[in-house]
Residue frames as a rotation matrix with the C-alpha (Angstrom) as fourth column:
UNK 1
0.580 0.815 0.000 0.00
0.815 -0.580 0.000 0.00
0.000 0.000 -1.000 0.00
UNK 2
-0.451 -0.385 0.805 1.09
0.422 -0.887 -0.188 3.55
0.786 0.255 0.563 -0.70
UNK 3
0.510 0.368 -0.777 0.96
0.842 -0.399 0.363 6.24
-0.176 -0.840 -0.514 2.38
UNK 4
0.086 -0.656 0.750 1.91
0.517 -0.614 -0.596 9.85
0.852 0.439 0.287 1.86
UNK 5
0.234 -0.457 -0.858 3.59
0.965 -0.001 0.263 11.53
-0.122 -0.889 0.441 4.51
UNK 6
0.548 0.148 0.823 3.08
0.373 -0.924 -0.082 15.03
0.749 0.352 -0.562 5.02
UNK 7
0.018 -0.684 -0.729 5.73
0.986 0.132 -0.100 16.51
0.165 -0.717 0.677 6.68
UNK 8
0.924 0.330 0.195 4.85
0.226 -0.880 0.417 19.82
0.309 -0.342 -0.888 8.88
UNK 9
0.030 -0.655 -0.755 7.71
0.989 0.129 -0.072 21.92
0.145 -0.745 0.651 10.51
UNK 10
0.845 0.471 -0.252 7.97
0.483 -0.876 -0.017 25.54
-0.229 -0.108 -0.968 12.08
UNK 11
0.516 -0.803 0.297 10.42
0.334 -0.131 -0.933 27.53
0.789 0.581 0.201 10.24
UNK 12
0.606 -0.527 0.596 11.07
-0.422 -0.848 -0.322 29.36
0.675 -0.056 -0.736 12.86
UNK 13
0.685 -0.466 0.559 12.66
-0.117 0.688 0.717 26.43
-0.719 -0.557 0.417 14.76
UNK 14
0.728 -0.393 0.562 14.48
0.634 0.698 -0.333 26.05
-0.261 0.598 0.757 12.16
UNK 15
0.667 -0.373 0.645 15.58
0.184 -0.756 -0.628 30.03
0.722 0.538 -0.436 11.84
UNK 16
0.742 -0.201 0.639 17.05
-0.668 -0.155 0.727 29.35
-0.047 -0.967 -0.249 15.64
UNK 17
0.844 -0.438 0.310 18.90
0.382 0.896 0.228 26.40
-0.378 -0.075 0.923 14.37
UNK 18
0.081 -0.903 -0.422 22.97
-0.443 -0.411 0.797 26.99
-0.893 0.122 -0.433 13.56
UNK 19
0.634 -0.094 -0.767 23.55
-0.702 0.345 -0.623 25.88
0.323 0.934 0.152 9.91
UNK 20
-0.506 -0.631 -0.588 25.23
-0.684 0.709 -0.172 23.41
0.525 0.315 -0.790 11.00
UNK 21
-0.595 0.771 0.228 22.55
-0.168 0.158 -0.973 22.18
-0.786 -0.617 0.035 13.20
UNK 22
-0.047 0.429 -0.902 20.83
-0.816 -0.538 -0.213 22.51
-0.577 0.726 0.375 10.00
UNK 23
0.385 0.131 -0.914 22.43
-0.773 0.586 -0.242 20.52
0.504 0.800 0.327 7.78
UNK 24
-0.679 -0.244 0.692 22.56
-0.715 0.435 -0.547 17.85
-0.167 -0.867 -0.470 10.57
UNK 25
-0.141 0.963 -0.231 19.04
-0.592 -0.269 -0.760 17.81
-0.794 0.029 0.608 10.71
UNK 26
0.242 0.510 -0.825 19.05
-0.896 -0.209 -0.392 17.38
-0.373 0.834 0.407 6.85
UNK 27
-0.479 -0.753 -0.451 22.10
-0.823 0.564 -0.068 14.60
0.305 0.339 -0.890 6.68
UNK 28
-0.688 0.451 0.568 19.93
-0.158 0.671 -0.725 12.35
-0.708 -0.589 -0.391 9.35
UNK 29
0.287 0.911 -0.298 16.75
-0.759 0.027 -0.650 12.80
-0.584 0.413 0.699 6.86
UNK 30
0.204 -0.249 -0.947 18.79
-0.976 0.024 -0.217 11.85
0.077 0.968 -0.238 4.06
UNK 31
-0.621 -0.575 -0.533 20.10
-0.524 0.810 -0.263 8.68
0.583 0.116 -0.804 5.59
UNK 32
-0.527 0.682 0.507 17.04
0.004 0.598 -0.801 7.52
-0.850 -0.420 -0.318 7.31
UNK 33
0.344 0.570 -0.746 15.61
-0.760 -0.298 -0.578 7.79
-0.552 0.766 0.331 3.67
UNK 34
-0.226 -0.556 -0.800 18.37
-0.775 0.600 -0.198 5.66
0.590 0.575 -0.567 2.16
UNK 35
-0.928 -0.121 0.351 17.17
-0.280 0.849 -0.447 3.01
-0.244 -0.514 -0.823 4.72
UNK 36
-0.043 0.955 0.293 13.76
-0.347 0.261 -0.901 3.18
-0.937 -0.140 0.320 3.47
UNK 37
0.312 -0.048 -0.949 14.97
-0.882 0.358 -0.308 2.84
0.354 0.933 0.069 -0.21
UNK 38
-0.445 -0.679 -0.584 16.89
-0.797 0.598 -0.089 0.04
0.409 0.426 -0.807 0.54
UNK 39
-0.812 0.435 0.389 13.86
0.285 0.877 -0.387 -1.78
-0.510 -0.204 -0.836 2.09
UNK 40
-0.707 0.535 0.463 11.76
0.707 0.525 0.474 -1.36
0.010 0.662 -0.749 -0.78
UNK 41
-0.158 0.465 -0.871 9.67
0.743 -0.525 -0.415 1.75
-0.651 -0.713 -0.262 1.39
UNK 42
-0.239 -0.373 -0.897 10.84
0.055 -0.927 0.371 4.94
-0.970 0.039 0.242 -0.21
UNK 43
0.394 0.458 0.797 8.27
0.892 0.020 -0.452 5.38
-0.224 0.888 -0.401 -3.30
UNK 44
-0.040 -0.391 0.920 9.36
0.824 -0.534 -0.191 8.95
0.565 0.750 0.343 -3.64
UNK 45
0.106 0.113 -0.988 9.26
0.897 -0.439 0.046 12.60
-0.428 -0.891 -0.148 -1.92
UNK 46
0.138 -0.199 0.970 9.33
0.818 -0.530 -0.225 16.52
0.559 0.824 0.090 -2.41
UNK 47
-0.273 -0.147 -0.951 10.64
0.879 -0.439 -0.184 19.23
-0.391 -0.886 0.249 -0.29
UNK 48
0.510 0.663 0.548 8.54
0.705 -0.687 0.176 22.38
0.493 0.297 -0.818 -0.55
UNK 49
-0.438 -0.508 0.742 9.97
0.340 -0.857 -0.387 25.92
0.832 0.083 0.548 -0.34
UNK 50
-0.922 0.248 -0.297 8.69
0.209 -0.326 -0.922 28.11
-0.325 -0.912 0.249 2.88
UNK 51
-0.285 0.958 -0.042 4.68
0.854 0.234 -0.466 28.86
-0.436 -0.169 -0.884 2.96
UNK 52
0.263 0.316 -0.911 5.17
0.139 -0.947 -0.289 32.34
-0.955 -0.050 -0.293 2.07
UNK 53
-0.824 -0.252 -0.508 6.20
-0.513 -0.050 0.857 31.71
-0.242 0.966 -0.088 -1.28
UNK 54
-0.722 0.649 0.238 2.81
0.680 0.729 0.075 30.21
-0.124 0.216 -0.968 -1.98
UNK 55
-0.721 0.693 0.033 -0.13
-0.663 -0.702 0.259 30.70
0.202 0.165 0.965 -3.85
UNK 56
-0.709 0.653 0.267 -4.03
0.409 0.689 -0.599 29.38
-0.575 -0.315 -0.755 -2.57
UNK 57
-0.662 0.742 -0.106 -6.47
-0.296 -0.129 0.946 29.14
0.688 0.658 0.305 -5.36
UNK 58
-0.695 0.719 -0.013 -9.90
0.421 0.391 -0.819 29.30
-0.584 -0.574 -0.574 -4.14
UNK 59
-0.753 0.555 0.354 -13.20
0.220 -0.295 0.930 29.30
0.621 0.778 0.100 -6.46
UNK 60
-0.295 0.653 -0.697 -15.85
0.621 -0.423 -0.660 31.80
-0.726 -0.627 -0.280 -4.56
UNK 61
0.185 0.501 -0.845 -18.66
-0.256 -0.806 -0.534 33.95
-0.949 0.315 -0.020 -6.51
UNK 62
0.869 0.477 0.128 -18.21
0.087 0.107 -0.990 32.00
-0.486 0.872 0.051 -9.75
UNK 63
0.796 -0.603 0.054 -14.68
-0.172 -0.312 -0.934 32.64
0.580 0.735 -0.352 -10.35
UNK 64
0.216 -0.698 -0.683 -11.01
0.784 0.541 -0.305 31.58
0.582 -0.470 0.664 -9.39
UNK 65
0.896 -0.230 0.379 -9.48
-0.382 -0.834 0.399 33.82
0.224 -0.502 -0.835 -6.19
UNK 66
-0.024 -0.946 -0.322 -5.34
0.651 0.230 -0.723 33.75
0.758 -0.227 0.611 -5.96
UNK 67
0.989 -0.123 0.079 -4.50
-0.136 -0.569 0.811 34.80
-0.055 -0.813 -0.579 -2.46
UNK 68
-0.341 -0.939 0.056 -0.50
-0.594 0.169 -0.787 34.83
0.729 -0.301 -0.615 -1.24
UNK 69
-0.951 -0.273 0.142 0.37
-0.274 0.541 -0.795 31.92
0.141 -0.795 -0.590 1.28
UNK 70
-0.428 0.878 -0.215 -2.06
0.703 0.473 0.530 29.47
0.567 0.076 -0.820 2.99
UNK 71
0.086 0.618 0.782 -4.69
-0.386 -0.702 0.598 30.96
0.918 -0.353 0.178 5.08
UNK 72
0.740 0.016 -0.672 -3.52
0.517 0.626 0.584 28.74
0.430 -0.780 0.455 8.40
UNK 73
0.337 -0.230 0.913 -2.99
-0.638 -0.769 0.042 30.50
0.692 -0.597 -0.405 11.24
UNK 74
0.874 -0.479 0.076 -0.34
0.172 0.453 0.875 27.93
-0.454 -0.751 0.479 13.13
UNK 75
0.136 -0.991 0.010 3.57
-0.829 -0.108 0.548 27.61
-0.542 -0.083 -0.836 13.42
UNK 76
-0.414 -0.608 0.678 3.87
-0.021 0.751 0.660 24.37
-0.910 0.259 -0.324 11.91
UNK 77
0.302 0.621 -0.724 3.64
-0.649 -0.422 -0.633 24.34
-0.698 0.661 0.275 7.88
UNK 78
0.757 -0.003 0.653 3.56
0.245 0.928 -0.280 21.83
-0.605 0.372 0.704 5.41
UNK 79
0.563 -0.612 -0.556 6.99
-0.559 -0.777 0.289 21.31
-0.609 0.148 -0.779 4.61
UNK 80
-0.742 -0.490 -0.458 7.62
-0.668 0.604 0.435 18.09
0.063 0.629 -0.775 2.32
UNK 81
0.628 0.777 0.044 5.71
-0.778 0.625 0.066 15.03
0.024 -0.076 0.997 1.23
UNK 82
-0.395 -0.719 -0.572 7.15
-0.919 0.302 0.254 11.51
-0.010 0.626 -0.780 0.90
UNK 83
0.447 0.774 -0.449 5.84
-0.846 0.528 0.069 8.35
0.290 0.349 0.891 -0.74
UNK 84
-0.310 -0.587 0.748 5.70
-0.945 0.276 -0.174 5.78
-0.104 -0.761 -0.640 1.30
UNK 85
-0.013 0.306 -0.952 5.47
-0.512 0.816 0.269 1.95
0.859 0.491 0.146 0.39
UNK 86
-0.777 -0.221 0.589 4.45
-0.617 0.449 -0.646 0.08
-0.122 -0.866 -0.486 3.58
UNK 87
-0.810 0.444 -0.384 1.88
0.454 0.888 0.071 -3.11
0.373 -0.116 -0.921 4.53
UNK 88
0.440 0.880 -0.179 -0.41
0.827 -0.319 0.463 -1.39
0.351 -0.351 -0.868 6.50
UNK 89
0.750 0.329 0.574 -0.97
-0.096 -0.804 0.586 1.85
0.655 -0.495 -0.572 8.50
UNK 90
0.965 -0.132 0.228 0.55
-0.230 0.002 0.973 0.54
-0.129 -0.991 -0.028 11.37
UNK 91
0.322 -0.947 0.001 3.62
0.895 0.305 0.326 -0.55
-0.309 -0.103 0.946 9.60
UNK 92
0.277 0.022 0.961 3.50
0.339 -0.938 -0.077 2.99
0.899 0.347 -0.267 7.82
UNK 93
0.866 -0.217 0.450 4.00
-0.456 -0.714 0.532 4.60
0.206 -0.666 -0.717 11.48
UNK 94
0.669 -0.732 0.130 6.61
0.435 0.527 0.730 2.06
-0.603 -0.432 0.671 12.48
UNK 95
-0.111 -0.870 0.481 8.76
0.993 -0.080 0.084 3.32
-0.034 0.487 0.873 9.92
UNK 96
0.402 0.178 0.898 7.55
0.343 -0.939 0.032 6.87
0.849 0.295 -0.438 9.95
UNK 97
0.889 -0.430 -0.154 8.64
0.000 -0.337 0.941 7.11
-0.457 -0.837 -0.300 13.94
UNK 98
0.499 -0.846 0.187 11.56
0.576 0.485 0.658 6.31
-0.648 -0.221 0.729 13.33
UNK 99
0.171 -0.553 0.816 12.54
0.673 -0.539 -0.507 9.10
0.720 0.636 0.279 10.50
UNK 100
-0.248 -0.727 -0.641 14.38
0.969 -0.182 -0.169 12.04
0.006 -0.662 0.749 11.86
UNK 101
-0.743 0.105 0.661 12.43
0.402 -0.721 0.565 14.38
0.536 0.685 0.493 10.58
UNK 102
0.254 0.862 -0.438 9.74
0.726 0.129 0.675 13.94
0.639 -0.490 -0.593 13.23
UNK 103
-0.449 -0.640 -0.623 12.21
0.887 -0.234 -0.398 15.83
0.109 -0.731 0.673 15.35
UNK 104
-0.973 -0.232 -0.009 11.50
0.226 -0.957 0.181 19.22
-0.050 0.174 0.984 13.46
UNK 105
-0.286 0.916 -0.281 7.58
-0.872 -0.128 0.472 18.65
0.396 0.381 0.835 12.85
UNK 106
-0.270 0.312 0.911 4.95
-0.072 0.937 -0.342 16.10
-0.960 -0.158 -0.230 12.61
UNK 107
-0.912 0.147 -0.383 4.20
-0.377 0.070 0.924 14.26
0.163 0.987 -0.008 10.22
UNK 108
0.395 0.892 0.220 0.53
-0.467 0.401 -0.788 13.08
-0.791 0.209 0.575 8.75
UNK 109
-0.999 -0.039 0.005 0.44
-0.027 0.768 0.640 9.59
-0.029 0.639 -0.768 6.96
UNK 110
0.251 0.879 -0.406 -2.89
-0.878 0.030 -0.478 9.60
-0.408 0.476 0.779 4.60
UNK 111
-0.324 0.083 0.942 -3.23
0.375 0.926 0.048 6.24
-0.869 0.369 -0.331 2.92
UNK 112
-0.861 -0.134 -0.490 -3.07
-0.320 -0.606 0.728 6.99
-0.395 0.784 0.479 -0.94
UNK 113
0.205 0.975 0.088 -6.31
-0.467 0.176 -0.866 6.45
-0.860 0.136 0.492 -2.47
UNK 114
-0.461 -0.810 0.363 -5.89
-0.245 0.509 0.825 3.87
-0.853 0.292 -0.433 -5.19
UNK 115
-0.047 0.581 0.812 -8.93
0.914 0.353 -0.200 3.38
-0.403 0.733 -0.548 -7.06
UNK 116
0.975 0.214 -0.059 -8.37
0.125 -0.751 -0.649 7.30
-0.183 0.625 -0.759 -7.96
UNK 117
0.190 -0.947 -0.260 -4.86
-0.609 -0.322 0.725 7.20
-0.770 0.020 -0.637 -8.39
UNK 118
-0.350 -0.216 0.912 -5.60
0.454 0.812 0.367 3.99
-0.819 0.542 -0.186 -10.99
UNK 119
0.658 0.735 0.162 -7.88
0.620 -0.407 -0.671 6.59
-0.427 0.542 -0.724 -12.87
UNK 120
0.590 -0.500 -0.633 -5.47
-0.657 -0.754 -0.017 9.41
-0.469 0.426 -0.774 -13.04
UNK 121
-0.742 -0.670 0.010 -2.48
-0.126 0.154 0.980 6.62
-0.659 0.726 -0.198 -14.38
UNK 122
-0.062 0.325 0.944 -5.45
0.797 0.586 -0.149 4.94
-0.601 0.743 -0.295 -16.99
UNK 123
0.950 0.145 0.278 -6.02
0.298 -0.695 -0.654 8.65
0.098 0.704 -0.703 -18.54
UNK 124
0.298 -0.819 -0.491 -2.15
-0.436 -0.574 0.693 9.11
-0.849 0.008 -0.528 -18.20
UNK 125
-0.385 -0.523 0.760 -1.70
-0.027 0.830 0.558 6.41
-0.922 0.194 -0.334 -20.40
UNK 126
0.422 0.648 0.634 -4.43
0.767 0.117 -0.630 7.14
-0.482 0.753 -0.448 -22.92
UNK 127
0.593 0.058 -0.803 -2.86
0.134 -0.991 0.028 10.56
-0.794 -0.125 -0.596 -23.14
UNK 128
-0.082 -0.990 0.116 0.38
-0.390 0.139 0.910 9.30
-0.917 0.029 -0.397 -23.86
UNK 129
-0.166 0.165 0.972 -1.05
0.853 0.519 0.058 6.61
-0.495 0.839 -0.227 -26.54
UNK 130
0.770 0.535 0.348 -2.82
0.604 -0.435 -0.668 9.63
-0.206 0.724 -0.658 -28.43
UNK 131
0.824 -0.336 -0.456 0.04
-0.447 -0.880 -0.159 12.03
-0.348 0.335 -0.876 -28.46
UNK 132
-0.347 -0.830 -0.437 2.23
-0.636 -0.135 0.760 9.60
-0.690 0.542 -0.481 -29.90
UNK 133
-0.321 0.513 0.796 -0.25
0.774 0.627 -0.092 7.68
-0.546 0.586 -0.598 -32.25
C-alpha cells in the first residue's frame, strides 16, 4: 500500500537552528531515507519551499481567487511530502517514527487512495497513446 507523509515543521525552529545544526538535521533525513529505499519503502518525496512563497487558489462567486500563502494561522507548515510503500498503517507509522524528521515537525500519513490514483495513471496512459499515435 502507498501512504503519503506530510511533513509539517515551524520555520522558525528552524531560523534558531545553527547551519550546522541545520544541515545535521538534513544529513539524518537523508540517511534515514536511504534506509527506506533500501527496504523497498521509499516510493518517492518533495521538499517544498517556505509557505510564504505560496499561492491558494480558491473558487468563490463563480470565479477563481489567488490569495498569497495558505490561510492557516499555526507555526507548523507543510513542509515536504514523501511516498511511502508500507503493509499497513501501522507498519506505515513504524517506519515513519523512526525518521528524523519527526524531530522538526509532525508528520501526517494519509493512505493513498488507489482506485483514484488507478484513474489518473489509466487517462495518463491514454494521453500518452494519443500524443504519440
Amino acid at each position: 500500500m502507498k501512504f503519503i507523509c506530510l511533513g509539517y515543521a515551524d520555520h522558525n525552529q528552524f531560523r534558531s537552528m545553527s547551519e550546522q545544526e541545520i544541515q545535521q538535521t538534513l544529513n539524518d533525513c537523508f540517511a534515514y531515507d536511504d534506509v527506506l529505499r533500501s527496504g523497498g519503502h521509499f516510493v518517492g518525496g518533495e521538499a517544498l519551499e517556505d509557505a510564504g512563497q505560496a499561492i491558494t487558489l480558491r473558487f468563490r462567486d463563480g470565479k477563481v481567487q489567488a490569495t498569497d500563502g495558505p490561510y492557516a494561522e499555526t507555526k507548523e507548515q507543510l513542509g515536504g511530502i514523501l511516498i511511502l510503500e508500507a503493509e499497513s498503517m501501522e507498519h506505515a507509522v513504524e517506519l515513519m517514527s523512526k525518521h528524523p524528521g519527526v524531530r522538526v515537525g509532525p508528520f501526517e500519513i494519509r493512505p493513498a487512495d488507489e482506485q483514484v490514483n488507478a484513474m489518473v495513471e489509466q487517462r495518463e496512459q491514454q494521453f500518452q497513446a494519443r500524443q504519440s499515435g
